[in-house]
C-alpha positions, -999 to +999 in steps of 0.1 A: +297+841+135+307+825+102+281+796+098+242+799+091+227+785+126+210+816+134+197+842+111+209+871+134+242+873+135+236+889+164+216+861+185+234+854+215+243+891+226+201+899+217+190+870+240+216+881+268+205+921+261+170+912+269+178+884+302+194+913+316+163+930+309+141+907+325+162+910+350+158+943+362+119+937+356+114+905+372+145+894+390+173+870+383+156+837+384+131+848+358+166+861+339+184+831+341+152+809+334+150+827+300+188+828+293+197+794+305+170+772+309+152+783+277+178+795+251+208+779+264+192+743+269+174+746+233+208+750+218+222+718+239+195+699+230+203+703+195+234+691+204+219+658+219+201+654+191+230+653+167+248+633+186+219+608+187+217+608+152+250+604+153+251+571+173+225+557+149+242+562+119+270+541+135+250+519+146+235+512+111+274+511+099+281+479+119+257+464+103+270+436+078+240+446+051+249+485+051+235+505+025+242+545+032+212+552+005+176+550+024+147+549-004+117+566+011+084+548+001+071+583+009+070+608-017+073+635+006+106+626+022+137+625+004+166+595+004+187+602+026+227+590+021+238+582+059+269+589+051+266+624+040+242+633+070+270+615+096+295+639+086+266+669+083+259+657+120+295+656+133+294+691+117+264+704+138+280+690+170+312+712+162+293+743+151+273+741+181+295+734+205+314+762+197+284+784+200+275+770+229+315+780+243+306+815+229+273+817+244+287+806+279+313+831+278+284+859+272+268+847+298+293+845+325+303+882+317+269+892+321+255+874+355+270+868+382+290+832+388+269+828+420+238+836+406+247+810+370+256+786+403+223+788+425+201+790+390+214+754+380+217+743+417+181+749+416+170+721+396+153+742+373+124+734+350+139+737+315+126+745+281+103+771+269+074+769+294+100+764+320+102+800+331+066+811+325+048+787+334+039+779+371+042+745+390+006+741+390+002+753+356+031+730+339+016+700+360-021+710+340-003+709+313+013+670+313-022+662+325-036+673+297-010+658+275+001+690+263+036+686+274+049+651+269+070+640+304+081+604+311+109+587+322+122+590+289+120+630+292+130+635+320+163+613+314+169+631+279+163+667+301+190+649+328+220+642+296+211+679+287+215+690+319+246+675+324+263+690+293+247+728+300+263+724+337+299+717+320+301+750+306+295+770+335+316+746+357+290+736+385 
């Protein structure tokens, strides 16, 4: 793979390996809910999340009083040089990407295009719980205030969305 974003080297072909496992088990929706609405969408929204940071930073930089040196008041945090973790960010976006090109391509030659197609048609729940947790059971949840959802969620899921549906050209 040549960078250190997972510790496997052999990640994406593992994750794919069991999907197609779960789906002989449980069926394709359960498949695809693990593959792509789990693992795929965890990795896109690290890709979100860089490029937030990324906007930010720049944001910061347009400022007339710049300093790229934060001092933390807080022992426990470091100082952090903006600078330095914009161009570690623009990094992450590319590594990622790329993985997330590689990942695609594993995915498409393992499932079905039709299936990929009428999984993200579905409006799927994504994340983690998305694929194991019932409708009644995830709605428990956000009562409870177990699993954060506003408007603010659900857009952030929406820009995720988006960018997941680009690589499997839906």
């Amino acid at each position: 793979m040549g960078n250190k974003y997972f510790t496997k080297e052999t990640q994406l072909e593992d994750w794919t390996e069991a999907a197609l496992s779960i789906n002989e088990q449980f069926g394709i929706e359960k498949a695809l809910g693990y593959l792509l609405g789990e693992k795929f969408y965890n990795i896109a929204q690290d890709k979100q999340l860089a490029k937030r940071m990324i906007r930010k930073i720049e944001d910061q930089r347009e400022k007339p009083d710049y300093h790229p040196i934060r001092k933390s008041s807080n022992d426990d945090i470091e100082d952090m040089n903006l600078d330095e973790e914009y161009e570690k960010q623009k990094e992450r976006v590319l590594t990622v990407d790329d993985i997330l090109d590689r990942f695609a391509k594993l995915i498409k030659e393992s499932f079905d295009s039709y299936e990929i197609k009428v999984f993200l048609e579905s409006n799927p729940r994504l994340g983690a719980l998305g694929h194991v947790c019932s409708e009644e059971e995830h709605d428990y949840l956000i009562e409870q205030e177990a699993v954060e959802h506003s408007i603010d969620t659900e857009l952030e899921d929406a820009l995720i969305f988006g960018e997941m549906t680009r690589y499997f050209e839906v």
